[in-house]
ZAMARGU-4260 file (C-alpha; in steps of 0.2 Angstrom, whole numbers, plus 5000, padded with zeros to 4 digits):
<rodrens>
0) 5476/5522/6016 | 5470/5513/6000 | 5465/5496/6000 | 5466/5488/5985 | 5457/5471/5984
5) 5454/5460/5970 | 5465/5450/5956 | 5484/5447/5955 | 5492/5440/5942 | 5507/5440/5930
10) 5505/5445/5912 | 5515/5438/5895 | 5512/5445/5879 | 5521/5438/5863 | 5519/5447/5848
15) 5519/5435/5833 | 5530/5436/5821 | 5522/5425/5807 | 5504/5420/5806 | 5495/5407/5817
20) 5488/5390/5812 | 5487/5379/5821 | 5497/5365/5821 | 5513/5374/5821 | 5530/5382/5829
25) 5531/5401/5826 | 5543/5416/5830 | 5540/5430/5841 | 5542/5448/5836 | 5543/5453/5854
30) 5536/5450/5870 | 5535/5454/5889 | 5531/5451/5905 | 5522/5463/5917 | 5512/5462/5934
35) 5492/5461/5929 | 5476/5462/5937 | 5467/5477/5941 | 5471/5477/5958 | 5489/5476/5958
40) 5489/5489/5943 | 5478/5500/5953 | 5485/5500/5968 | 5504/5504/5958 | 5495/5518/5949
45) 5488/5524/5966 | 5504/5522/5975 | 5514/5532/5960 | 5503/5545/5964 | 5507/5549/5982
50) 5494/5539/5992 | 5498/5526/6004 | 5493/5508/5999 | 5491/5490/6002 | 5486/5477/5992
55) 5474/5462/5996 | 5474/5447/5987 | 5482/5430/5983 | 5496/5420/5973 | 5508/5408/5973
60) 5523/5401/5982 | 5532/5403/5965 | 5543/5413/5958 | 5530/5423/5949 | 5523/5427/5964
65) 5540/5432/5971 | 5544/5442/5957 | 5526/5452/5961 | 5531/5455/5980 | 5548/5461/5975
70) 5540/5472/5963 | 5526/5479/5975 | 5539/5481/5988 | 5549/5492/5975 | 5533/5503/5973
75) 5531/5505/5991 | 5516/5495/5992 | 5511/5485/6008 | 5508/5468/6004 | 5508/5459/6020
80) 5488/5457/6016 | 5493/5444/6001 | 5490/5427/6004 | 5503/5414/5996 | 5492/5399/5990
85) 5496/5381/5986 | 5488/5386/5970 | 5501/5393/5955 | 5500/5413/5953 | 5488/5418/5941
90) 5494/5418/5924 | 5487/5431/5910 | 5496/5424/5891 | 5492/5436/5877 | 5497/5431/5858
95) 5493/5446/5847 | 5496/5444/5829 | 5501/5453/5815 | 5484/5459/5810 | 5484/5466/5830
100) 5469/5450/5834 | 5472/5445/5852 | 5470/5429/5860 | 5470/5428/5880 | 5474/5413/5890
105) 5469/5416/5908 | 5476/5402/5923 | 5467/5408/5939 | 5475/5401/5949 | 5478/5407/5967
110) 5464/5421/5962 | 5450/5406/5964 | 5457/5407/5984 | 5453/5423/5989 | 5444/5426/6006
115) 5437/5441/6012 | 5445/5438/6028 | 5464/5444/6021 | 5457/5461/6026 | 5457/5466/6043
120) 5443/5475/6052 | 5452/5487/6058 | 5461/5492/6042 | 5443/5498/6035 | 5440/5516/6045
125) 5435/5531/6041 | 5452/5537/6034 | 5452/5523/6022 | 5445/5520/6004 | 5441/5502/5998
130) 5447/5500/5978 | 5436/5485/5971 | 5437/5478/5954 | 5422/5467/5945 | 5436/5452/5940
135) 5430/5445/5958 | 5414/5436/5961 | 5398/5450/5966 | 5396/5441/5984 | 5414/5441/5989
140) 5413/5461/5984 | 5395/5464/5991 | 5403/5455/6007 | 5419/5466/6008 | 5408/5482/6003
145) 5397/5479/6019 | 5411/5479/6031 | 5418/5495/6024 | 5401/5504/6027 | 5403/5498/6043
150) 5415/5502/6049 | 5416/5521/6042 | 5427/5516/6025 | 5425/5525/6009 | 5421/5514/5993
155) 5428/5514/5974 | 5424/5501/5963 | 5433/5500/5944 | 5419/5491/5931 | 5431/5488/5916
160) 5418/5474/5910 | 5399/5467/5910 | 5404/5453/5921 | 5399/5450/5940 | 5388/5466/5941
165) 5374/5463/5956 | 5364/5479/5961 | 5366/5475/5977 | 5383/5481/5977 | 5378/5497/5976
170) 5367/5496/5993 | 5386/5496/6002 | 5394/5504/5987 | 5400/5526/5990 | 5408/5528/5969
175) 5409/5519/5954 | 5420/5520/5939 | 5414/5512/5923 | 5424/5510/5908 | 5413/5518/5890
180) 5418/5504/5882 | 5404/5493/5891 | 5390/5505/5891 | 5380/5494/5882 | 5381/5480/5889
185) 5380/5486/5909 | 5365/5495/5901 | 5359/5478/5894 | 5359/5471/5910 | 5348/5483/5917
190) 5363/5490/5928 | 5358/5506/5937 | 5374/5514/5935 | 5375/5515/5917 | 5388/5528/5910
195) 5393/5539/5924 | 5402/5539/5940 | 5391/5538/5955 | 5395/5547/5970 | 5381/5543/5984
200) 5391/5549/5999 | 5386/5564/6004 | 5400/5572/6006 | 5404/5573/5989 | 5388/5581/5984
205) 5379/5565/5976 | 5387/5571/5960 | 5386/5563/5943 | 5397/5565/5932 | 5403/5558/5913
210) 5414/5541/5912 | 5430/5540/5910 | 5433/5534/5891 | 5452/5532/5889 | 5460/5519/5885
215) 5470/5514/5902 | 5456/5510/5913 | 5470/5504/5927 | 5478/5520/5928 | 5463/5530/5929
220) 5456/5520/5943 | 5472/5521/5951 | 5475/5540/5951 | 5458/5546/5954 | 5456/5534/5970
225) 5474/5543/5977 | 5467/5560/5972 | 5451/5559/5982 | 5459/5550/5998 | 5471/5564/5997
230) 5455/5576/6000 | 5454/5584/5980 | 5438/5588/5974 | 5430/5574/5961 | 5435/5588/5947
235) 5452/5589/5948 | 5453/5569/5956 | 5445/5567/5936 | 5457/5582/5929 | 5472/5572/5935
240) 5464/5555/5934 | 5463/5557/5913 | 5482/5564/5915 | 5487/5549/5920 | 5479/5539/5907
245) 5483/5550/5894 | 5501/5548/5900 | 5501/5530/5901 | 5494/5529/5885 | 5507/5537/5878
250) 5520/5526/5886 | 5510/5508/5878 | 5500/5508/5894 | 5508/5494/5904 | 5510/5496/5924
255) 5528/5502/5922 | 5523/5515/5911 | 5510/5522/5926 | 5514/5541/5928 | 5521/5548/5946
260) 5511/5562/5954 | 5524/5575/5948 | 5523/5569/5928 | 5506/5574/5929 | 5509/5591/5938
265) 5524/5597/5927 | 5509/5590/5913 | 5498/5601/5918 | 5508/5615/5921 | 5514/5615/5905
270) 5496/5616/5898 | 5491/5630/5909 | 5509/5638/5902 | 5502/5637/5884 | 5486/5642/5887
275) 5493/5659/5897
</rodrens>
């Protein structure tokens, strides 16, 4: 099983219809709503691609929050290891105006209650891998990656930014996924990781091998996490990993737009189709 622990949240975007300043009451071009958060997105990405999953996290008893469990149920995913909060769910509102600027106001919410504890002990074995995000605080993660080691669990963790980075979550930590797009500034930090994925568990070799650099981190994470649980080799958990993004790209790149395992099979069955 994948265990996906980190942020839940609901995501609005409004796309502006006429220019912003401030005061003033303005149209919308367009707009939706979408689950958000690395960890609910991963863990849809994951489950669309064939592996069993739960997700681990918080939000609240609201409607948002029930509109996430009914969604999560839909995709399969076990959620009994989400906490509801007296805090509201986490709230992610995006304005993007028409010269495509974005501005991002973030509520944390029931994501500021999130306890180690939500995960059981004996859900982390050796037939499960651990998906981690940096949105969550480097102790709360160093303290879940610990209990993995452990108790025999396999480790992924997603670095989509520079934030909450602590070498000593690579003591505990088997693989990381880093996002290109913050090479620099991991590297900044003196990060040991830098631009490649790290795979430390002997099993897989100690192989390093180049970032991923598309776009749709989310999905990436997502299918390369379900790839290797499902026993493929970390080349083709990357050759299906960039399918995935690359198809999700193509689709705008929000959660419902996450490619199912056989979209990316009949994808790469009709590459091998050209190339013969």
């Amino acid at each position: 099983m994948i265990i996906s622990f980190g942020y839940i949240c609901m995501e609005l975007q409004m796309n502006l219809a006429d220019p912003l300043d401030f005061p003033c009451s303005i149209k919308s071009s367009d707009a939706y709503t979408s689950i958000g958060g690395s960890a609910a997105n991963q863990a849809i990405a994951a489950a669309r691609c064939g592996a069993k999953t739960s997700l681990i996290g918080a939000i609240g008893n609201d409607l948002l929050g029930k509109t996430i469990l009914d969604t999560l149920r839909r995709e399969g995913i076990a959620s009994t290891g989400i906490a509801k909060k007296t805090l509201p769910t986490s709230i992610i509102n995006s304005i993007i105006d028409m010269n495509a600027q974005k501005a991002s106001i973030t509520l944390e919410g029931a994501n500021a209650d999130i306890s180690t504890q939500q995960i059981p002990s004996f859900a982390l074995n050796e037939k499960t891998t651990l998906l981690l995000q940096n949105d969550v605080d480097s102790d709360v993660n160093i303290t879940v990656l610990k209990r993995a080691k452990e108790c025999g669990g396999r480790s992924i963790m997603c670095i989509n930014h520079a934030n909450n980075l602590n070498t000593a979550l690579l003591d505990n930590l088997d693989m990381a996924i880093i996002n290109e797009n913050i090479k620099t500034d991991i590297e900044k930090q003196c990060f040991p990781i830098k631009d490649y994925i790290v795979a430390k568990d002997a099993s897989l070799g100690g192989t390093r091998l180049a970032t991923h650099t598309n776009g749709c981190f989310d999905a990436f994470c997502g299918c390369f996490a379900a790839c290797i649980q499902a026993g493929m080799s970390i080349e083709h958990s990357i050759e299906y990993a960039e399918i995935a993004a690359e198809l999700t790209t193509k689709k705008a790149g929000a959660y419902n737009a996450f490619p199912y395992l056989g979209d990316i099979e009949d994808h790469i069955a009709a590459i091998k189709s050209q190339e013969g």
